[in-house]
C-alpha positions, -999 to 999 in steps of 0.1 A, spaced: -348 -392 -71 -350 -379 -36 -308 -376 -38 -312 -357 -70 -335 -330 -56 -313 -325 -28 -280 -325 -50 -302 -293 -75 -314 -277 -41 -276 -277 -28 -266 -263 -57 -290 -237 -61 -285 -227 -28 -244 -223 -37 -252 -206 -68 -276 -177 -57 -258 -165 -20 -270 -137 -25 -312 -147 -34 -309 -174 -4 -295 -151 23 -318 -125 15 -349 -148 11 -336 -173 43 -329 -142 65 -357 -124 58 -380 -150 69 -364 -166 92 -361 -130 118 -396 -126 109 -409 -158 122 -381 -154 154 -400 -121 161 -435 -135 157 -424 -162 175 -407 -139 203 -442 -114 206 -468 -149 211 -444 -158 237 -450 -128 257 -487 -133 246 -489 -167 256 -474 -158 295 -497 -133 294 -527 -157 289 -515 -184 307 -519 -165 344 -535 -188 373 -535 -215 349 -512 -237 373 -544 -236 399 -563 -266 397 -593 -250 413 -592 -219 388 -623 -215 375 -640 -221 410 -621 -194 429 -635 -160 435 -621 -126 454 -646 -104 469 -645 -69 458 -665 -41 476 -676 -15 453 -693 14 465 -701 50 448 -680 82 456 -692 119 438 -708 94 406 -682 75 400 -676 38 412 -651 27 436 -634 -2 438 -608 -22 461 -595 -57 469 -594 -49 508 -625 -66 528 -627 -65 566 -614 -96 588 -654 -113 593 -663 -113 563 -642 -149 550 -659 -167 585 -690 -155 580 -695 -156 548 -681 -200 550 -706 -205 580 -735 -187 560 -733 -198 528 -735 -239 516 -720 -226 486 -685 -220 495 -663 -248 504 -635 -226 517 -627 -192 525 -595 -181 531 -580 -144 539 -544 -134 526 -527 -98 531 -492 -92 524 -475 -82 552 -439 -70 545 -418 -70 513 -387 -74 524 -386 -94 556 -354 -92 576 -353 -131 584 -326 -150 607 -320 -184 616 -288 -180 639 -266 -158 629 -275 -165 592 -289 -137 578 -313 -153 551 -327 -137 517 -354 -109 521 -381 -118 503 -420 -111 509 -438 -120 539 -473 -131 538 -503 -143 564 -530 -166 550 -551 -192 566 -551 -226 566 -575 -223 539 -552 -209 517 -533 -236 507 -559 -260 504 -576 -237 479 -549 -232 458 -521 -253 436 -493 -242 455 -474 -275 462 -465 -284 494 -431 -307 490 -421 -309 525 -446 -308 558 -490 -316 559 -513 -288 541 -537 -298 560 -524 -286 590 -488 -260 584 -508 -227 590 -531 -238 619 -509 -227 648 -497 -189 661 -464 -182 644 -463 -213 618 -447 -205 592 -441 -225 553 -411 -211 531 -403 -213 494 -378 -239 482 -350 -218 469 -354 -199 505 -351 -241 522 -320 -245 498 -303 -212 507 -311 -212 543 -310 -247 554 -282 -263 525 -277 -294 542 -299 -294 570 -338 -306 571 -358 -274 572 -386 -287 591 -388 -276 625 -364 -251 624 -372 -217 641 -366 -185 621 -362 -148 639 -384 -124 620 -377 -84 626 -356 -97 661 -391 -99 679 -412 -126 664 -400 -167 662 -416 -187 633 -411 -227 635 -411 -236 596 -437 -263 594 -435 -265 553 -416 -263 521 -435 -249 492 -421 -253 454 -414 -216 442 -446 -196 427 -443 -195 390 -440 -157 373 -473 -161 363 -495 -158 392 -510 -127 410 -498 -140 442 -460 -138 451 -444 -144 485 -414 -167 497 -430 -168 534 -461 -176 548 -470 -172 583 -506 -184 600 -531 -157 595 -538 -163 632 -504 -150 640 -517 -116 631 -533 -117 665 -499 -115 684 -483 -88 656 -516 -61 667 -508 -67 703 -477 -43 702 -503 -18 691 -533 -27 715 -557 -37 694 -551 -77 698 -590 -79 706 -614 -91 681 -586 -84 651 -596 -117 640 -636 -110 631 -643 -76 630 -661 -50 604 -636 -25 611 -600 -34 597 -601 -35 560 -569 -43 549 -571 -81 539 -581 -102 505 -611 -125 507 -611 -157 486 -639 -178 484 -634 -217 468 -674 -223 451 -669 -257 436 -708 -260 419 -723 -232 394 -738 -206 404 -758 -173 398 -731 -152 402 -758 -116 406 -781 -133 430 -749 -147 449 -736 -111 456 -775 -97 463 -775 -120 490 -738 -116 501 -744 -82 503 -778 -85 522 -761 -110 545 -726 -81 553 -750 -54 558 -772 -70 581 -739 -87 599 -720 -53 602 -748 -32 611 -743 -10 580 -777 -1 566 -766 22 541 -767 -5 513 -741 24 496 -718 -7 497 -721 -38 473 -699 -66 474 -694 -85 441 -674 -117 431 -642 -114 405 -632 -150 391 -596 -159 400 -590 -157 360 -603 -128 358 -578 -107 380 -546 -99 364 -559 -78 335 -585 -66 353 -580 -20 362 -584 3 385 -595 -13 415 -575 3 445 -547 -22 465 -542 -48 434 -510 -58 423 -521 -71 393 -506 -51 363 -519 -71 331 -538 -52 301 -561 -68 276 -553 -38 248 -515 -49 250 -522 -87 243 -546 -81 215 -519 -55 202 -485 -74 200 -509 -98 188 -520 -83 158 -485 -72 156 -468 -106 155 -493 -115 124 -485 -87 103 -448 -91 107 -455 -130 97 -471 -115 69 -448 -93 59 -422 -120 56 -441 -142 37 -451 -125 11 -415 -111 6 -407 -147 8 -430 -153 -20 -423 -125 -36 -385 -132 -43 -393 -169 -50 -419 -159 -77 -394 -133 -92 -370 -162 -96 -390 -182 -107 -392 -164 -142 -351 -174 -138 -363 -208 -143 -383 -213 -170 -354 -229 -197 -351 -256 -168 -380 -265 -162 -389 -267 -201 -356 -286 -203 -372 -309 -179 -404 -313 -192 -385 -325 -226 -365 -354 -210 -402 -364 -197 -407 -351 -163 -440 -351 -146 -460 -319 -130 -456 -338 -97 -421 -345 -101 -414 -308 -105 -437 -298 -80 -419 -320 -58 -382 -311 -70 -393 -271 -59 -408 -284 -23 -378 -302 -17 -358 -270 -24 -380 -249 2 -371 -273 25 -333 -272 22 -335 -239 25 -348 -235 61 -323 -256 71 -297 -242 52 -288 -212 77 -260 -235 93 -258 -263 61 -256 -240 26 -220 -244 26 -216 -280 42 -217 -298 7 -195 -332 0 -179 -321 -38 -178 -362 -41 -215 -360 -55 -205 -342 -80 -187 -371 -99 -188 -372 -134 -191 -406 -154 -219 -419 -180 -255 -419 -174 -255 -458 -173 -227 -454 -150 -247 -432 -126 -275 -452 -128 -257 -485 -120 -240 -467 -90 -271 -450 -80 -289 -483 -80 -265 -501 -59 -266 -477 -35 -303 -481 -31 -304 -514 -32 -282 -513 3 -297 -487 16 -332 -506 11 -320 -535 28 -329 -524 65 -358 -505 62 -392 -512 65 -415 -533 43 -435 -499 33 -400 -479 25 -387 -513 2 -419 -510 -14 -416 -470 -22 -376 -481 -36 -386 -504 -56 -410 -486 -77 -377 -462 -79 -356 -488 -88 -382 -499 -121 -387 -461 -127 -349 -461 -128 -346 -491 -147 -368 -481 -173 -348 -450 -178 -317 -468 -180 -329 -486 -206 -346 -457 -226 -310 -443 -229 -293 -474 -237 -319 -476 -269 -306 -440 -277 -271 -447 -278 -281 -482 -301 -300 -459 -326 -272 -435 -323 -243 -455 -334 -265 -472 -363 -271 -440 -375 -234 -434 -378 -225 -463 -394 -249 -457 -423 -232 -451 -459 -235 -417 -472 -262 -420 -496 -272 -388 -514 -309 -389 -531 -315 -396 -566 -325 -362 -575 -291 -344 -562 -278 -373 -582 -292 -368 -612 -286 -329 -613 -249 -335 -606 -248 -363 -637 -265 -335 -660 -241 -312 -650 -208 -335 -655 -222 -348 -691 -200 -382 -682 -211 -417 -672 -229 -418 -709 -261 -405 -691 -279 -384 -716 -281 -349 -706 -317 -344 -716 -329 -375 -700 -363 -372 -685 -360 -384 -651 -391 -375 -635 -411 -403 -637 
């Protein structure tokens, strides 16, 4: 039955080039663009989501108001991470991270290798985020002056054949950095991009060329560094950052309370606007756009799909009467025109791969014989449940078979009938002729 659908399908598919290119074409670019738009959406959506900790991760963001309108920015002075991780029970880790330069003239030797970002971060930083260590201890690669992890493409283009551990890198031709880790490369998706990361402490020895070494560490003054804060449990987020920003003013001596700092969740940050020093370039309005753009060109190709199929369809009618006739079944039909959707989705690289040996002509008991024989050795190695589903086939077959043989029976004892005319043709020919001593006014209708 099944081989029969997909012979009519075939065929359909040969006959109509023209329908089935349209109708195959038409729907298969508009699911390929749909499909092509929920991509971008779904990269879109998917930022931070490679952090384990990502729902538990905060930045600080000051926000103060200038002339009316609100400011905002993602620098925070140096103190602020340490004090805020020995005030608070709340935070597990606090960690500060500011990119430093964005293309870092690195050597190791003579080797000139690639300039990528430079960042500093504590030894905080890598506990608090997913970013895989493969090579050296997280516990401990940013705790020294001038330690230094690097990415893994940076470890496989610097150090080829050499362990990368250990090894001291020239930064600028002033500064040495011993690599004590090997990080797997930052995926695209993350608000956070850098290929090295030196100690924060280091920072420390870059301000002494400018004098100002002394308390660069903790100090109200510099705000030029991100503050992230790692709060595994719940919490009230509003009384948090009353009492965060209570605790800064007090610490900083800044009574002014024109400055509030607030809490931004980790997910939060790449669509979120207008805050002052954020890399973060994501926008909600675009997702929800080339969203509702990817449905309507789904749309659109469906209902042209079904569109053309319906007007077809009126093509069809004789058939399926002609079907209906010989005794098919709703299902049966339903399931011949199914089968034919199905071809054609794959038919973009198949429509024309067709073996002309099924199209064999003999008898119908012929077919069926051969047909049978074929399922009976195709049935031979499948599963109980697939046997089962043939040989129903094989009795509907069967059955079938026999039907037709009955027709052919009645048939040729039909033929082989004598030619007997009725008796009253006969007796108006007799009354015509006069002959055979049959009297012409005879009353014959008795």
């Amino acid at each position: 039955m099944f081989q029969n659908y997909l012979k009519v399908a075939l065929r359909n598919l040969r006959k109509y080039k023209g329908y089935s290119f349209i109708n195959i074409l038409g729907l298969a670019v508009g699911m390929a663009c749909c499909f092509l738009i929920m991509l971008y959406v779904r990269f879109e959506l998917s930022y931070e989501d490679f952090h384990a900790n990502k729902n538990q991760i905060y930045r600080v963001i000051p926000r103060w108001m200038n002339n009316g309108v609100e400011m905002a920015q993602v620098w925070t002075p140096t103190a602020l991470a340490p004090h805020l991780a020995a005030q608070f029970s709340e935070i597990k880790a606090a960690a500060r991270y500011v990119p430093w330069d964005g293309e870092a003239l690195m050597h190791f030797g003579e080797r000139v290798l690639p300039r990528e970002r430079l960042a500093l971060a504590d030894q905080a930083f890598l506990e608090m985020f997913s970013f895989e260590l493969i090579e050296g201890n997280p516990q401990s690669a940013l705790q020294a002056p001038f330690a230094m992890v690097i990415s893994e493409s940076i470890a496989k283009s610097a150090f080829p054949d050499e362990e990368p551990l250990g090894k001291i890198i020239r930064f600028d031709d002033k500064h040495d950095f011993i690599v004590t880790g090997v990080f797997k490369d930052i995926p695209a998706n993350s608000h956070l991009q850098f290929s090295y990361l030196a100690a924060f402490v280091t920072l420390k020895n870059f301000m002494a060329e400018y004098g100002a070494a002394e308390h660069v560490l903790e100090n109200y003054s510099s705000w030029n560094y991100s503050t992230y804060l790692w709060i595994p449990r719940q919490i009230d987020r509003k009384d948090f950052e009353r009492r965060m920003t209570a605790f800064v003013e007090e610490k900083s001596g800044n009574k002014s309370r024109t400055t509030k700092y607030t809490l931004q969740p980790l997910a939060d940050i790449h669509f979120t606007q207008g805050l002052r020093g954020d890399s973060a370039n994501g926008d909600l309005t675009y997702v929800y756009a080339f969203s509702g753009v990817a449905a309507f060109i789904l749309l659109i190709a469906c209902f042209n799909f079904m569109n053309l199929a319906t007007a077809r369809a009126l093509n069809r009618t004789k058939e399926v009467g002609v079907r209906k006739v010989v005794g098919a079944f709703r299902w049966q039909l339903m399931t011949q025109f199914l089968f034919e959707k199905i071809v054609d989705r794959a038919a973009i690289r198949h429509c024309f791969v067709f073996d002309h040996r099924h199209h064999r002509r003999g008898r119908p008991n012929e077919f069926h014989e051969k047909q049978q024989t074929g399922l009976q050795e195709r049935a031979g190695g499948l599963p109980r449940a697939a046997s089962g589903a043939f040989e129903k086939l094989r009795h509907v077959q069967a059955k079938s078979s026999a039907a037709q043989q009955r027709r052919e029976h009645d048939h040729r004892e039909r033929r082989s009938w004598p030619d007997v005319q009725p008796l009253s043709l006969q007796v108006s020919q007799s009354r015509r002729r006069g002959d055979d001593g049959i009297d012409q006014h005879a009353d014959f209708g008795l």
